[in-house]
C-alpha positions as CSV (number, residue, x, y, z in Angstrom):
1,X,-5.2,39.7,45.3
2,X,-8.9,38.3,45.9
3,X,-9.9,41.4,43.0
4,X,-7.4,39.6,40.3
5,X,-8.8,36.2,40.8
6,X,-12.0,37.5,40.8
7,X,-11.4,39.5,37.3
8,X,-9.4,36.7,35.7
9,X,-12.6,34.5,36.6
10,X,-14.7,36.8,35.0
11,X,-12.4,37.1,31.8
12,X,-12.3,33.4,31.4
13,X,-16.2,32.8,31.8
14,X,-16.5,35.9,29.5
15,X,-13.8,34.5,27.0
16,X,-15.9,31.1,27.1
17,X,-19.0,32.5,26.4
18,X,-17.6,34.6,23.7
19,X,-16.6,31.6,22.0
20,X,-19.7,29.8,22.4
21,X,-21.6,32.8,21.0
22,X,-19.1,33.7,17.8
23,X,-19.4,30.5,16.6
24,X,-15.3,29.9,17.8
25,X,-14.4,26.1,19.2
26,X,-12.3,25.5,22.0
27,X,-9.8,22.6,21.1
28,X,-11.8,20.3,23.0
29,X,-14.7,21.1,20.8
30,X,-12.6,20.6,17.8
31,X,-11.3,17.4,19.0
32,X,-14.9,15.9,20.1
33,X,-16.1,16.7,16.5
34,X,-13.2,15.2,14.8
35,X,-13.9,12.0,16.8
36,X,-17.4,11.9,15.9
37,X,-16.6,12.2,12.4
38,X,-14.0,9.7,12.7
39,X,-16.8,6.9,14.5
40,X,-18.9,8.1,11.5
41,X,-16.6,6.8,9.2
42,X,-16.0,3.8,10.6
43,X,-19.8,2.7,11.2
44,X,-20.2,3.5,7.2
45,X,-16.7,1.3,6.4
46,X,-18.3,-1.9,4.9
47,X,-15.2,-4.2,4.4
48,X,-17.0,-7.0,1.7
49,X,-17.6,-4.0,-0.6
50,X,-14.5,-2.1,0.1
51,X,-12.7,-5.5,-1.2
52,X,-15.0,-5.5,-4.3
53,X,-14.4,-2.1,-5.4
54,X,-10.7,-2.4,-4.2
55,X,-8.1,-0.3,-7.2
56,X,-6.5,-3.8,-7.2
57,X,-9.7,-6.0,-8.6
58,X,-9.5,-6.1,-12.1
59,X,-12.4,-8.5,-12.8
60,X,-15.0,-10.6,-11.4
61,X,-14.4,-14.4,-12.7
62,X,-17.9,-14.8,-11.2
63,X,-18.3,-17.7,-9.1
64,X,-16.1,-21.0,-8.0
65,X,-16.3,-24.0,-5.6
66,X,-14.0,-23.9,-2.5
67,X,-11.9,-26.8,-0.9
68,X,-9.2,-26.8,1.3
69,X,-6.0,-29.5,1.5
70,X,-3.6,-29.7,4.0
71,X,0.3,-30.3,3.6
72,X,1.1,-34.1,3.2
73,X,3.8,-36.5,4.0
74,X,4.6,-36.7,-0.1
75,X,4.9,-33.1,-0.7
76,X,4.5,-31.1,2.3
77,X,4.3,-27.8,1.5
78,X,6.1,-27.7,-2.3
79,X,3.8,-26.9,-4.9
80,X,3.5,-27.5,-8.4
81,X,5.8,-23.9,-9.1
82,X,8.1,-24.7,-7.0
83,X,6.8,-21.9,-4.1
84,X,6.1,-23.2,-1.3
85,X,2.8,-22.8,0.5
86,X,1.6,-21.2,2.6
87,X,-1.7,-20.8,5.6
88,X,-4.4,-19.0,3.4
89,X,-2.3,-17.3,1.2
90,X,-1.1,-19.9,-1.7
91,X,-4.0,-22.2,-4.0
92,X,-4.2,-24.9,-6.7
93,X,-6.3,-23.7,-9.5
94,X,-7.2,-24.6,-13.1
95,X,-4.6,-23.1,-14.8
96,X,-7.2,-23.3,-18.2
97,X,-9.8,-21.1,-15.9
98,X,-7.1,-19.0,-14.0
99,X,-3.5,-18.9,-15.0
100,X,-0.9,-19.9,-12.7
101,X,1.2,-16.8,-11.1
102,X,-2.2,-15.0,-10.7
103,X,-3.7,-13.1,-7.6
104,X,-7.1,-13.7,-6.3
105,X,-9.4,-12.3,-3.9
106,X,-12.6,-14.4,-2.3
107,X,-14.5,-13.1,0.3
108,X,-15.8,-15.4,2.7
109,X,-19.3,-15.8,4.3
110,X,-17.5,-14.7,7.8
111,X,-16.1,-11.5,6.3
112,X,-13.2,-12.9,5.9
113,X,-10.9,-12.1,3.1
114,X,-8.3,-14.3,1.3
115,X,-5.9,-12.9,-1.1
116,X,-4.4,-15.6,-2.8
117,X,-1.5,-16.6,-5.1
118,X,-2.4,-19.1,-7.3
119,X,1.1,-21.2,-7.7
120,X,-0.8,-24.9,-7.8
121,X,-2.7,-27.6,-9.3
122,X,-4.2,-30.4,-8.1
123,X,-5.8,-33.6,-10.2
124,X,-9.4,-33.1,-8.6
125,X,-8.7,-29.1,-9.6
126,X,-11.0,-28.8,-12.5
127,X,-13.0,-26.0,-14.0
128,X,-14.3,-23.4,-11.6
129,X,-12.8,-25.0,-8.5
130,X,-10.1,-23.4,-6.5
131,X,-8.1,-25.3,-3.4
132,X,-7.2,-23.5,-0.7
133,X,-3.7,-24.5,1.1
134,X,-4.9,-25.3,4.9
135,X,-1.7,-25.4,7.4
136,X,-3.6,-27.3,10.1
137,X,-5.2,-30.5,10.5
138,X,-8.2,-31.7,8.6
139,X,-10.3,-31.1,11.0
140,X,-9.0,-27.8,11.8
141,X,-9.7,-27.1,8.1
142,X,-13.3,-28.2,7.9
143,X,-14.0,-26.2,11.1
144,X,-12.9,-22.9,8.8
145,X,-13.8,-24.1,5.7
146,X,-17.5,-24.4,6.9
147,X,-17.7,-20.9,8.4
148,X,-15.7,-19.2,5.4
149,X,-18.5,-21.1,2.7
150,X,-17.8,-23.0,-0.5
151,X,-19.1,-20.8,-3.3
152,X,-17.9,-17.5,-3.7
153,X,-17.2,-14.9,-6.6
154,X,-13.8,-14.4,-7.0
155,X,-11.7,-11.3,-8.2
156,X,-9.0,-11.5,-10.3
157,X,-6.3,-9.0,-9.1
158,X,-4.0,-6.7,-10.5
159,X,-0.2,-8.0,-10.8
């Protein structure tokens, strides 16, 4: 009994050195390298360009002023299209600079990244100026609005 633990020891060490020496990886080893390569990946992943260089952008429109508003007791949260708003996802825009129904991208000084519809206009909306709809209070909205910046390129996206 003691001479067959004693020989399956030794065929284990041996089968584990054989690997180690023919160049063969134990699942482990496979698993530990596809890790690695995995926090490799991640520590190259540069979200601002990866949103630049996105298959969606279509263009550039180079770059715009940034304002928030918030939903009133007037009209709430109906725009100008008739969608309604919504948290960082809908804008007012100048619908001579960038046509109503369009999608957007601006990337914010915090990393952030807004994806926006553009379904609004505003009176103080002119030119390069885009309006953000801001589901929180005012100051709630200057709080973000100051991290996230004012100018920014923005990218026209595909429809």
């Amino acid at each position: 009994m003691i001479f067959k633990k004693v020989i399956s020891t030794i065929i284990a060490v041996d089968c584990a050195l054989g690997c180690i020496t023919c160049g063969v990886k134990t699942a482990e080893e496979r698993t530990l390298e596809k890790m690695s390569a995995y926090i490799d990946e991640v520590d190259d992943y540069n979200p601002v360009e990866t949103a630049k260089s996105s298959p969606y952008v279509k263009k550039n429109l180079g770059a715009f002023s940034l304002t928030f508003y918030v939903p009133d007791k007037q009209w709430g949260y109906q725009t100008s299209t008739g969608v309604k708003s919504v948290h960082k996802k809908t804008c007012a825009v100048d619908p001579r600079v960038i046509p109503l129904g369009s999608r957007i991208r601006i990337i914010g000084n915090n990393g952030e990244i807004l994806d926006l519809l553009c379904c609004d206009i505003g009176g103080g909306i002119k030119g390069n100026k885009i309006d953000v709809f801001y589901d929180g209070s005012v100051k709630s909205g200057y709080d973000w609005i100051a991290r996230f910046g004012t100018i920014h390129n923005v990218y026209l996206l595909e429809e």
